[in-house]
C-alpha positions in Angstrom: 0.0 0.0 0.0 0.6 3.5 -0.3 1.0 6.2 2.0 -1.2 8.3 0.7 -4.3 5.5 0.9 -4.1 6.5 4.3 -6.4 9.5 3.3 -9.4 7.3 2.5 -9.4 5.0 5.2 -10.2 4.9 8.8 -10.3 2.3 11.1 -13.6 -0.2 10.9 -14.0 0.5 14.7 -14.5 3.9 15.3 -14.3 5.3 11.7 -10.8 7.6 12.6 -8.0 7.9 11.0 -5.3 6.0 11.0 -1.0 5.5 11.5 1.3 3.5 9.6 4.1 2.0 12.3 7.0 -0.3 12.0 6.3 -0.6 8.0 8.7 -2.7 5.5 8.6 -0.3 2.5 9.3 -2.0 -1.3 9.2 -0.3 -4.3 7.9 2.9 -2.3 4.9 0.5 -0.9 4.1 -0.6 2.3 4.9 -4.1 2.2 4.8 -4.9 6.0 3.4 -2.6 9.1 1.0 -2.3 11.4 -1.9 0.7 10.6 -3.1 2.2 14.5 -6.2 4.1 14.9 -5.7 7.8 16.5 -8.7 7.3 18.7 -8.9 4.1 19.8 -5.7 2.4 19.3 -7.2 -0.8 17.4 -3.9 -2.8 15.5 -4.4 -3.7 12.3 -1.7 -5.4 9.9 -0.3 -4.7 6.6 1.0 -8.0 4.9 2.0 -8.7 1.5 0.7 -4.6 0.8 -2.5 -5.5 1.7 -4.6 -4.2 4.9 -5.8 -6.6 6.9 -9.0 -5.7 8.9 -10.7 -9.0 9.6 -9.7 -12.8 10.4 -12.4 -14.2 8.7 -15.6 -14.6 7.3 -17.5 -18.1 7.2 -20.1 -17.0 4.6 -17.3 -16.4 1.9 -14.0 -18.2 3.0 -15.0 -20.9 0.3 -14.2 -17.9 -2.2 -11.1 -17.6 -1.1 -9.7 -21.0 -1.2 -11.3 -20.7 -4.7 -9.4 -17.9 -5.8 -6.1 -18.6 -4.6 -6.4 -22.2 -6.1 -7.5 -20.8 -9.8 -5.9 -17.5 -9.2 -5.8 -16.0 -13.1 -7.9 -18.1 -15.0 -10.6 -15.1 -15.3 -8.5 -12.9 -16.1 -8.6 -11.9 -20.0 -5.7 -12.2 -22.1 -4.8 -12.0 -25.9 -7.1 -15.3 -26.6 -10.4 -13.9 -24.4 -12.0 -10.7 -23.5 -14.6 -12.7 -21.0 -14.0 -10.6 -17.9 -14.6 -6.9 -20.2 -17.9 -8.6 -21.9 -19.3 -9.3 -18.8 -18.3 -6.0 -17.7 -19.5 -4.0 -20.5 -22.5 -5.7 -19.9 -23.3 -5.4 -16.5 -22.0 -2.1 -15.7 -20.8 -0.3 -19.3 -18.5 2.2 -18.1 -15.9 2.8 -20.7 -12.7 4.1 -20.4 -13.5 7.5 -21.8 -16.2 7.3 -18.2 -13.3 6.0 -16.4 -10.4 7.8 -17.2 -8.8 9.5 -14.3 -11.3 8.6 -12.0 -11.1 6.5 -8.3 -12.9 3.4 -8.4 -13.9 0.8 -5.8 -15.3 -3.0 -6.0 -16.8 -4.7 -3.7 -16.1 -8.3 -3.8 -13.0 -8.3 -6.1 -12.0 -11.7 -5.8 -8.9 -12.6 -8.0 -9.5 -9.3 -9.4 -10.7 -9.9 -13.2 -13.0 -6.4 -12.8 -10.4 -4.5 -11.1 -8.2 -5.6 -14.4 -10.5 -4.2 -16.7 -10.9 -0.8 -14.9 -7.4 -0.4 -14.1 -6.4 -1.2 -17.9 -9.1 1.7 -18.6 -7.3 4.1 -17.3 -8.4 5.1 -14.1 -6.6 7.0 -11.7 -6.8 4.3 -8.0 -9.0 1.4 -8.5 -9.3 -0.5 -4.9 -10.5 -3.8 -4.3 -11.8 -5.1 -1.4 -12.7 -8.8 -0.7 -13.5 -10.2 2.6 -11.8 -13.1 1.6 -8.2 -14.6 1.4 -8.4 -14.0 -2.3 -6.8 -10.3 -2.7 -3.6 -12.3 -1.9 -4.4 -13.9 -5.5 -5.5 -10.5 -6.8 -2.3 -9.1 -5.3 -0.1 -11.9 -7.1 -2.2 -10.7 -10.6 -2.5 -6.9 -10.4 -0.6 -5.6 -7.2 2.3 -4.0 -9.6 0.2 -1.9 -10.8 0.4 1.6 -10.2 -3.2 2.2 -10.1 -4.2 -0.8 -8.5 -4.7 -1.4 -4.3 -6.4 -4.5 -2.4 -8.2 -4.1 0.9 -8.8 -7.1 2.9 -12.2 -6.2 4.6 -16.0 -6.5 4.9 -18.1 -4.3 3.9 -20.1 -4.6 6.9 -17.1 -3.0 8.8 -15.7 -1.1 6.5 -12.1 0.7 6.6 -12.8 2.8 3.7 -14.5 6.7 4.5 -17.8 7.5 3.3 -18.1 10.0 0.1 -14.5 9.2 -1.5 -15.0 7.6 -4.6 -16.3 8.8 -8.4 -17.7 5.2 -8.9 -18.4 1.8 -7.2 -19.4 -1.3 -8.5 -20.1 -5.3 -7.4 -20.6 -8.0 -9.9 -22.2 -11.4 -8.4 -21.2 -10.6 -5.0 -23.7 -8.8 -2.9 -26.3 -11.7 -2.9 -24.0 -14.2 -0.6 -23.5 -11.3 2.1 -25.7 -12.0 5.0 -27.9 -8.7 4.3 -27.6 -7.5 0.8 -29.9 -4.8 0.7 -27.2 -3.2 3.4 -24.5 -4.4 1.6 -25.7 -2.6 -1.6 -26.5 0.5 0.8 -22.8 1.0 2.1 -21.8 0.5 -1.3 -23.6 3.9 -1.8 -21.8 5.4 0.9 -18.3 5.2 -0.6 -19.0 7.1 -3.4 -19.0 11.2 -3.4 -22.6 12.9 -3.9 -22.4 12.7 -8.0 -20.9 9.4 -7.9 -21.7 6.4 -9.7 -22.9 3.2 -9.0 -22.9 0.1 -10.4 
């Protein structure tokens, strides 16, 4: 992770903001460190650049044994264009709409979306999955300069309220406990002309 991603998170406890200590920097990233609330002093770890702000999460951990074992085959190369089609189709922003914008997904998985957007252009597309698949995503994408994983759920989220241009979820929200809440807090992330999709 960045530095700078400190600006648009807080911690999932008390919603303040938060501290890089003890960090192992790479590449100008925070490979290693431990991210401590101002207010309430809540430890949360940084490994392999990603966040880490839950253990785990019994409705989805299936997902990320799933991802990890079949980490890129999603992901569209020279021979198919699957992940963009379904994209196109479900939400259609292109990368004329996506150009220099920040993005979010909920539910990235081995990050085959966050792919698409990233290649279109925008500014910081983040991924969060409550599972341990961002550590596949983070194998994929993490070089990336636009590209950041989250480990979280979205029922405690790190991420502040009114940051992002646009936020999306393909095929995810229905396995939360409480999508209708789910699809809500989605809403939240995004500033007042935002998008959704």
């Amino acid at each position: 992770m960045k530095i700078e991603y400190l600006d648009f998170m807080c911690c999932p406890s008390c919603n303040s903001d938060l501290r890089i200590e003890s960090e192992s920097v790479e590449n100008d990233r925070i490979k290693e460190g431990t991210l401590v609330c101002l207010s309430c002093n809540k430890e949360y770890i940084v490994k392999n650049f990603i966040p880490r702000f839950i253990e785990t999460k019994e409705y989805a951990d299936s997902f990320g044994s799933q991802w990890n074992a079949f980490a890129n085959v999603q992901l569209d190369d020279k021979n198919t264009s699957e992940s963009s089609l379904r994209f196109d189709s479900e939400i259609g922003w292109d990368e004329k709409k996506l150009s220099g914008k920040s993005v979010i997904e909920i539910g990235s998985g081995a990050g085959r979306f966050v792919d698409v957007v990233s290649n279109r252009k925008a500014e910081l597309v983040v991924g969060i999955d409550v599972t341990s698949a961002v550590d596949a995503s983070q194998e994929n994408l993490g070089s990336r300069e636009n590209v950041f994983f989250v480990q979280a759920d979205i029922f405690n989220s790190p991420i502040k309220n009114y940051y992002f241009d646009f936020a999306y979820s393909v095929g995810v929200l229905h396995h939360t406990p409480d999508p209708q809440r789910a699809f809500e807090l989605m809403i939240d992330s995004v500033k007042d002309h935002g998008e959704v999709g």
